[in-house]
N, C-alpha and C positions, 0 to 999 in steps of 0.2 A: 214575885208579887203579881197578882193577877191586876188588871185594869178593869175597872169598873165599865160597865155599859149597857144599853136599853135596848129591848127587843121589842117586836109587834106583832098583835096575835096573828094576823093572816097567814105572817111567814111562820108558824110554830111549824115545828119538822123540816124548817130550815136552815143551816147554821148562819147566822150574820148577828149582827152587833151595831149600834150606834153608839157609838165612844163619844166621849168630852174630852176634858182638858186632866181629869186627876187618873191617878195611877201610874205616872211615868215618871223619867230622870231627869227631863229639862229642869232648866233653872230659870229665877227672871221673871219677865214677863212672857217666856216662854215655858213657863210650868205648865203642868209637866207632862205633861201626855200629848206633846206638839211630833208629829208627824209630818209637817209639812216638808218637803225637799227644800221648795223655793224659800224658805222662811230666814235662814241665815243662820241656822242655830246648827250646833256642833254636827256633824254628823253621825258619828260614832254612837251621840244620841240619840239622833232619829230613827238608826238602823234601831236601836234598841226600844225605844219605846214603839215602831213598825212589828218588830217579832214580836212583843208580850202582845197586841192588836189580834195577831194573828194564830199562836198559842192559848189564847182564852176561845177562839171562835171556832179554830179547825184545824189545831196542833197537827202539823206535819203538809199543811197544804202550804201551795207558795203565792205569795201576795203579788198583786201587779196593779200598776194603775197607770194614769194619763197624764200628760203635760197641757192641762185642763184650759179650754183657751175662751169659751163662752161661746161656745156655739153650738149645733147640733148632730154632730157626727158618732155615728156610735161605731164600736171596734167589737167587733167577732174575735175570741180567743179561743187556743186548744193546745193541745199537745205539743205541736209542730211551731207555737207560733215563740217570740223572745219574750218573756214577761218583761223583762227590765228594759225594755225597751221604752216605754214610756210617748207611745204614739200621741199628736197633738187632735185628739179627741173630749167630746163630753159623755161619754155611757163606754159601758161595757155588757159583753155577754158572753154566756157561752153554757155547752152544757158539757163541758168536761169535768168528772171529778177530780180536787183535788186541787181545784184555781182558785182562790180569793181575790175576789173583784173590792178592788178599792175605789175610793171617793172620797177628797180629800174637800172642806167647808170650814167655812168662817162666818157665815149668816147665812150665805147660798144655801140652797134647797137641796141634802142628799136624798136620793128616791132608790128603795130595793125594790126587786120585782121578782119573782118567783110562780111558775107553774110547777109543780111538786109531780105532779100527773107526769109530763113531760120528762121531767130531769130539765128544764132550760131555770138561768136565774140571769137576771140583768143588775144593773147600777146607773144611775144616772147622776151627772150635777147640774142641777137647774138655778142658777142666775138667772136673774131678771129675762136675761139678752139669749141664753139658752132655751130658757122656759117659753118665750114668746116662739122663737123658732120650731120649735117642737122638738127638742132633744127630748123629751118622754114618748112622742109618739115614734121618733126613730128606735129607742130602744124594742118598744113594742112590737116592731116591724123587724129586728135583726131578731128577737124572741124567736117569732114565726118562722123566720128562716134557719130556725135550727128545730123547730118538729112544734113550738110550744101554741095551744092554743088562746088566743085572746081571753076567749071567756072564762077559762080557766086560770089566768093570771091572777096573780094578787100582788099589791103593792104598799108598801108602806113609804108615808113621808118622814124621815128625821129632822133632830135638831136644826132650829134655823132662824133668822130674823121673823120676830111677830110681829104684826099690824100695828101694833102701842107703841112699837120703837123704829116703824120704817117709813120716814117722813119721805117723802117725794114732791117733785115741783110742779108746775100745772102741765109743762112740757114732757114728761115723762106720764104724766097721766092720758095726754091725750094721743100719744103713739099706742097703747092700749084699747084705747075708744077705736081708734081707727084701723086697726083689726080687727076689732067686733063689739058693738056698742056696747054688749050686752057684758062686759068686761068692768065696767063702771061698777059692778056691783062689790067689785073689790077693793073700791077705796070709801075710806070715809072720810069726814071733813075734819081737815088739821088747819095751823095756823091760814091768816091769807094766801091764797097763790098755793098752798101747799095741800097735800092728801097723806092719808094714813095709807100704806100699799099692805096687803093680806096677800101676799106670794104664795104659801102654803097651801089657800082657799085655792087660790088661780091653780093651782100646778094640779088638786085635787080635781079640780074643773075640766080640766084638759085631759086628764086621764078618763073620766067619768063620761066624756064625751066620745072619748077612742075606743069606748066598750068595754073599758075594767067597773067590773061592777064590786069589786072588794079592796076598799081602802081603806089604810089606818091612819090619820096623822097624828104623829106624838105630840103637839103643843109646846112642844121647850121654847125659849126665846132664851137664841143665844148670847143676844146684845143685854136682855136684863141681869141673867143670871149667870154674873163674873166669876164666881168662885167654878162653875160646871163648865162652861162650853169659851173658847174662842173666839170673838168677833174681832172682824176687820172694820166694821164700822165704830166699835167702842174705840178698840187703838188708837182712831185719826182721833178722836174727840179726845180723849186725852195725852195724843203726844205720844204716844210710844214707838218707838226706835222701829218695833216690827210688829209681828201677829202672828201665832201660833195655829194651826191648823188642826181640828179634828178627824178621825177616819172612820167612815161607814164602808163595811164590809157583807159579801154575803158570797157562799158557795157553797158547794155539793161534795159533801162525804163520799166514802168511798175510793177515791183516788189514791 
């Protein structure tokens, strides 16, 4: 069975994927297309719903990813390096064929990036606390240091918490402001004391200001639509034991 999942035109003649939650073996409230390692769910299913990820996107390349920590460090890969290593990083890059850059969300912000020109493709996860740090604009910069030009980059943002459903406090709005005023334009007004946060807008922001002039953001909100995507902020709200993780992917044929 193939897994269902979404692509972005920028990255067209790139292979990657923005997966959800259907098409896989989990059970529960981990149905079924949950990827996550840390998530508590069988492994023998993870392994397997990780391969059909990876057999829908670039049958025969090997998957790797990070022990994702909210910050902004991004990880150079190739030939030479462990993939299963699982470095405590937010991004990946590389321009070897033949690597699937994973990124593993639950509301958080996956980001692909791809110069096509080059051969370079990146991956980022942007949380709140990564996104402010600039884990977009490090991926950016590990790009470059594998041959890729900025202006040539293109990026797509995936599934992720939207504006409608990502309440924040007046304290988490104003650590925002005081990095740059001009950051206010991403909340709007929710209950007392509280703000609507556009993370996806912000992340679009940030790259737009690092000189990618070619973005796509998909619009999913993965907190409204339960039956497609994973969220960790639905979970807490209703109680659930865990949360299941979705995977965005991208890499270079050939390999």
């Amino acid at each position: 069975m193939t897994a269902p999942f979404v692509t972005a035109a920028p990255l067209n003649g790139i292979a990657h994927g923005f997966f959800g939650r259907r098409g896989g073996v989990s059970t529960g409230e981990l149905a079924s297309l949950n990827c996550g390692l840390g998530s508590g769910d069988d492994p023998a299913l993870i392994t397997e719903n990780r391969r059909r990820v990876a057999d829908a996107v670039l049958p025969g390349a090997t998957l790797t990813g990070l022990y994702q920590v909210h910050g902004n460090r991004c990880v150079i890969v190739d030939g030479e390096t462990d993939l299963a290593a699982r470095p405590e990083a937010d991004a990946l890059a590389t321009r070897t064929p033949g690597i699937l850059l994973g990124i593993l969300t639950a509301d958080c912000v996956p980001v692909l990036f791809a110069d096509a020109k080059a051969g370079v493709v990146g991956a980022a996860h942007a949380g709140w606390k990564g996104a402010i740090a600039g884990v977009t604009d490090a991926t950016l910069g590990a790009m470059e240091s594998l041959g890729a030009n900025r202006a040539s980059i293109a990026v797509a943002i995936g599934p992720c918490i939207a504006r409608a459903s990502y309440e924040v406090d007046e304290n988490f709005v104003q650590r925002f402001v005081a990095d740059d005023p001009a950051n206010e334009r991403f909340f709007a007004a929710g209950k007392p004391g509280h703000a609507m946060f556009d993370i996806a807008a912000y992340v679009a922001a940030r790259l737009a200001a690092a000189g990618v002039t070619r973005i796509a953001i998909g619009g999913q909100d993965t907190y409204a639509e339960a039956d497609d995507y994973f969220s960790y902020r639905r979970a807490c709200h209703k109680g659930e034991n865990s949360y299941g993780r979705q995977l965005s992917v991208i890499g270079l044929a050939g390999g």
